[in-house]
N, C-alpha and C positions, 0 to 999 in steps of 0.2 A: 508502492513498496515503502516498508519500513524496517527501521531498526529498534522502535518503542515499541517494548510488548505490553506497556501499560494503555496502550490504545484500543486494543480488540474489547469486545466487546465477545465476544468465544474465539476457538483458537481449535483450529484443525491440524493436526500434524501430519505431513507431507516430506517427500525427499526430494529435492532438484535441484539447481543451479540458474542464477539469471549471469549473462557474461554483458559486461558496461562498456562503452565507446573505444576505451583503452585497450582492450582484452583481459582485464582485469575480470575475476569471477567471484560472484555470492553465492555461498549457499542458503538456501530455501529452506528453515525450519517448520514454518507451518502457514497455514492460509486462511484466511476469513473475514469478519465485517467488523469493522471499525464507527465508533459512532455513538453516542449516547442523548439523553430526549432534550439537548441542546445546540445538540449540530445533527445534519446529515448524515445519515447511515452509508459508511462507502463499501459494497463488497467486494470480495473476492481479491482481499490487501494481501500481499506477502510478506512474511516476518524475513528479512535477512540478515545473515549474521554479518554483524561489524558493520552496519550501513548507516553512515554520521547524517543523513539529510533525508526526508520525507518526497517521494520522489509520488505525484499523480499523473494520469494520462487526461489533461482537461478535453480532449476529444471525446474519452468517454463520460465525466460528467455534463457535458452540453447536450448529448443521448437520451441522457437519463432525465432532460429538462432544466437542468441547472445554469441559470444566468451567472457568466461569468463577467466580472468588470475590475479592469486593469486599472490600478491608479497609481 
């Protein structure tokens, strides 16, 4: 999830809500792949409105092959 819509790389328009730890809720403006031919292409990202931090599931990039390392 994110709150930058200069990240997509196209932009699917969708309606829903993600609800966060708190009970606090986003809505879901649109959904799609983020990425260009210098980083990683990540799909199926959600644009949320009002969302200050770039939130990923590194479970699913480790899926997808991607070595992740902690420093």
């Amino acid at each position: 999830m994110t709150g930058d819509n200069l990240l997509f790389s196209s932009i699917t328009k969708i309606k829903g809500n993600v609800t966060f730890e708190n009970n606090s809720k986003g809505k879901i403006n649109r959904v799609d792949n983020i990425g260009d031919k210098f980083s990683p292409s990540i799909k199926n990202v959600f644009l949320v409105n009002n969302l200050k931090h770039k939130l990923l599931n590194i479970s699913q990039l480790c899926e997808k092959g991607y070595k992740i390392i902690f420093l």
